[in-house]
N, C-alpha and C positions, 0 to 999 in steps of 0.2 A: 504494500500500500504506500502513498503519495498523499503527503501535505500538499494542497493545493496553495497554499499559504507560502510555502517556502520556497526559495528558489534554489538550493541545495537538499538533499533527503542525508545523506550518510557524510556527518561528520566523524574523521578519525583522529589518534595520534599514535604512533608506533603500532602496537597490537590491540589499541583498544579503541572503540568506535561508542556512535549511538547512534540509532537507525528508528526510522516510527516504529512504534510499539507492534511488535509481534504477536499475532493469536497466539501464536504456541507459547508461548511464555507465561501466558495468562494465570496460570495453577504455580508454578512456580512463584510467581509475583503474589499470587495470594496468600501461600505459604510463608509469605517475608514478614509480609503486612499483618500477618494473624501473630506473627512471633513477636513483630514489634510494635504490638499496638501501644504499648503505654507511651507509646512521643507521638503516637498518629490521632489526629483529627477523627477516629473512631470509632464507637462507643459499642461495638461489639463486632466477634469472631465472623468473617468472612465464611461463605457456605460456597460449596460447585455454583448452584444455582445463581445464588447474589452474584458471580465474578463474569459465569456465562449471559448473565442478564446485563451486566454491566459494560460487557467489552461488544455486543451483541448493539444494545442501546445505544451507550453514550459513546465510547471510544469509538463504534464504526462511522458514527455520525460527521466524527470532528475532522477528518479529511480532506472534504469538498467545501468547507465552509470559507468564506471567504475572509471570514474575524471570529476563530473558533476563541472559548473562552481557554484553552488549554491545548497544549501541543506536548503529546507523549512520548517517550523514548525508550527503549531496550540498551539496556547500558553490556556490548559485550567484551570480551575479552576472550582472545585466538577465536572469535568467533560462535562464544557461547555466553549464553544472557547471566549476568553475575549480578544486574541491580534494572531500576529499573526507574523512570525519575522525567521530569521537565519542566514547562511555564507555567503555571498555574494561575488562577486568576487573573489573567491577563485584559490590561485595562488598557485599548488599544484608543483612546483620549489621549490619556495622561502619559502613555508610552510605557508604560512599566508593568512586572510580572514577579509572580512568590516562584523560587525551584523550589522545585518539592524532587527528594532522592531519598529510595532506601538500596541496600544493598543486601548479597545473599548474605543471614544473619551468620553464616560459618566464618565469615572472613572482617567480619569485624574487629576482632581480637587482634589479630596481626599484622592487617592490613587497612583499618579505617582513615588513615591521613592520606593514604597513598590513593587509595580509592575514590576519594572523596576529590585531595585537589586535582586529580586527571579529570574526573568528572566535569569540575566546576569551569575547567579550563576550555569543556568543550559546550558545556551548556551557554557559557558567554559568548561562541561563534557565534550561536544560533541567536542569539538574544541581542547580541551589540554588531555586527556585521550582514546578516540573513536578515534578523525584524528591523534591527536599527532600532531599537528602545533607546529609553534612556536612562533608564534605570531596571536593576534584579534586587531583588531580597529576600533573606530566609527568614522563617517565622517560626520558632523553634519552642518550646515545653523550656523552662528552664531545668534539665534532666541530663543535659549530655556535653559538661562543661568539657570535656575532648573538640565535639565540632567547632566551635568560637577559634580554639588553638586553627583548623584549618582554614576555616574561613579566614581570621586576622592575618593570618600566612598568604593569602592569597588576595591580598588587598581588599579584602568587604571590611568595612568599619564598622564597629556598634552604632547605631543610633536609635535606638529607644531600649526601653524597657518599662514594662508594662505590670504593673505591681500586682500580684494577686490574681493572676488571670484566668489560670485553669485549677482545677480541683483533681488531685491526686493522691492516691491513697492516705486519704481523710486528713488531708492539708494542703491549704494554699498554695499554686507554684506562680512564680513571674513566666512570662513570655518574653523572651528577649529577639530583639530584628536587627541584623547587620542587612545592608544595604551598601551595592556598588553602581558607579556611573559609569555610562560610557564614556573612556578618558576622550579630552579633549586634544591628547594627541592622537595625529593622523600619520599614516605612512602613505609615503606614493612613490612611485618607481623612480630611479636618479634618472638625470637626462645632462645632456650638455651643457644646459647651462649652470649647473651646480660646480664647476670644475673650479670655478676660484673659492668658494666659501668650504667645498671640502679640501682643500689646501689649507683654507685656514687654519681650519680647525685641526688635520694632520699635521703641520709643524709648528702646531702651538706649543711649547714646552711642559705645560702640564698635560697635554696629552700626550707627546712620546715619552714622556716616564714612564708610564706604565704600558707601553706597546712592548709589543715583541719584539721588532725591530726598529732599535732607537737612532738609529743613523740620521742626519742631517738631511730632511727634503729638499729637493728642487723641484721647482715650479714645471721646469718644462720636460724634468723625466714623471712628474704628478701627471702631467697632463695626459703624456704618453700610455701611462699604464693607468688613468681613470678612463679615456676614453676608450681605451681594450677590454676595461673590466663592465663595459655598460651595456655591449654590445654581445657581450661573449655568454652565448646561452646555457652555459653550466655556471653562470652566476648573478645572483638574486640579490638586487644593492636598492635600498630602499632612502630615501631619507625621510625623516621625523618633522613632524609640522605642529606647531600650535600657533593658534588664531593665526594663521597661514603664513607663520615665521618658521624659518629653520632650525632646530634645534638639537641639531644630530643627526647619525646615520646608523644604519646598520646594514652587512652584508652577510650573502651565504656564499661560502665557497663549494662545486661540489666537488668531492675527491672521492675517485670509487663511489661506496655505499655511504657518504658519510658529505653533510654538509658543516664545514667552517664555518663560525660565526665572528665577525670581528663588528664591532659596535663602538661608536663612541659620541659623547655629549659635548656641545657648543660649551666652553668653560663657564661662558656668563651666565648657564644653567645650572651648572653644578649645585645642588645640595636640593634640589627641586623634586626628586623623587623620581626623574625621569630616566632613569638607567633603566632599572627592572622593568618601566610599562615599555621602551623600546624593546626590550630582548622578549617579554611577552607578545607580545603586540607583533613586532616582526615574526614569532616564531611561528603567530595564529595564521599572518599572510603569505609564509611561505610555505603552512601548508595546505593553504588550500591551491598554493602556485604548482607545490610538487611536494607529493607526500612521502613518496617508499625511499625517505633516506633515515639514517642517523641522525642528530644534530649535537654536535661536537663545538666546545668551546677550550681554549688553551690560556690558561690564566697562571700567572708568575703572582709565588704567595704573596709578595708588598702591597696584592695590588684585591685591600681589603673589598673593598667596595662589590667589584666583581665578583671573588667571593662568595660572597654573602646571597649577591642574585643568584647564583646559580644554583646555590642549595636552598634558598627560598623556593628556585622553580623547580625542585625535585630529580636534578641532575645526577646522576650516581660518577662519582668521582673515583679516581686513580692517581697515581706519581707517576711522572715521568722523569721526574729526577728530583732532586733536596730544591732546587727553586719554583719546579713547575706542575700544575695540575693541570690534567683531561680531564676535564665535564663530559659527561654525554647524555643525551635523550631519546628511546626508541622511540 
């Protein structure tokens, strides 16, 4: 089946995708839901009947609609449904929508952070690129001070909390909402005429401190090898835009199975937050440019900052030697 809504159906990242909600999943998904009612929205045990009546009713409905209030997903991994989750209420006014996600309850123990921000990484395609909202938020039980850790990890903010909200084993609990925007930076593909401002920004001194190779630019060997790098279809060079100023770039190199990421911010940005939404943000546009790669980043330990984004974004890391670390993300 087909969102008539969307103009993408199967977003993925490495081996894990979300695709419209599956019939065949339906009983599995019930299974979750009945396991984990105490943080669901429902006040009793799911039956065959309720879930076939349900996916029969309302889920086959929401397909062709042209402003469904909700858009479902099958959360898989190597191609088997492990959760199962998407926009909820969705107020196509105001632009914004609740995710609602559960996962198969076996893998919560070991694997809830990991699940969870891969997930959120792909519900936001759909949410801030495909609908173009303006806003997501989650609406949570206060019951599972674990999720806030991944949410706050992945840029959603608290902002509210709602005192005394629901009624849970014969006591009061808060309802707490984090809420994200669609960042107000853009990426758009380099072009020609970016060749003198990304010079700039390449032999600015606080940027080749922390580059790999710190050698001395020139302008007219820049120009040489920016204008081969713009054209050259095994690579993916984006620059960063707010309120349609330039604020950085970032590339993907591709080598083999494996795309290079080199990234870097206009200095008069720095401290702005805008590191980690580029290397997000670019990683969401290159893959929906080109997906069956790696994504590989090479960071030298001085170089804190970096660091820090790329195990915020869930990169599983290596030594390449006592100065330097491989990032990578299937």
């Amino acid at each position: 089946m087909k969102y008539k809504v969307l103009h993408k159906q199967v977003f993925s990242v490495g081996h894990f995708a979300i695709v419209p909600i599956r019939f065949e999943d339906r009983m599995a998904i019930m299974k979750w839901r009945n396991e984990q009612i105490y943080h669901l929205r429902q006040n009793k045990p799911l039956t065959a009947e309720d879930q076939e009546n349900y996916f029969n009713q309302v889920v086959g409905s929401l397909f062709e609609q042209e402003f469904p209030n909700q858009i479902l997903f099958s959360f898989l991994e190597h191609g088997v449904c492990i959760g199962y989750g998407g926009l909820v209420h969705l107020n196509w006014i105001d632009k914004n929508a609740e995710i609602s996600f559960i996962m198969d309850t076996s893998l919560e123990k070991e694997r809830f952070h990991e699940i969870w921000s891969v997930y959120l990484g792909l519900i936001e395609q759909v949410a801030f690129q495909d609908l173009n909202l303006h806003k997501i938020y989650t609406y949570a039980f206060d019951l599972r001070p674990h999720l806030y850790e991944v949410l706050e990890s992945t840029g959603f903010q608290k902002e509210a909390v709602l005192k005394d909200h629901c009624f849970f084993e014969n006591k009061f609990k808060d309802v707490v909402i984090h809420a994200k925007y669609k960042s107000k930076l853009e990426l758009r593909k380099a072009n020609s005429s970016d060749v003198n401002i990304t010079f700039d920004w390449a032999s600015n001194e606080v940027v080749r401190k922390y580059a790999l190779t710190k050698n001395k630019i020139e302008f007219e060997s820049h120009k040489l090898w920016f204008n081969a790098k713009i054209i050259d279809p095994k690579v993916y060079y984006y620059i960063a835009m707010v309120d349609e100023q330039p604020v950085g770039s970032i590339r993907f190199d591709q080598v083999d199975r494996e795309a290079v990421i080199s990234y870097l911010i206009d200095p008069k940005f720095h401290g702005n937050g805008f590191g980690k939404k580029i290397v997000k943000e670019g990683i969401e546009h290159f893959r929906m440019d080109s997906q069956n790669y790696a994504i590989v980043g090479i960071v030298e330990n001085e170089n804190k900052a970096s660091l820090k984004i790329f195990r915020d974004l869930s990169f599983k890391e290596e030594f390449l030697n006592e100065n330097t670390i491989k990032f990578k993300l299937l």
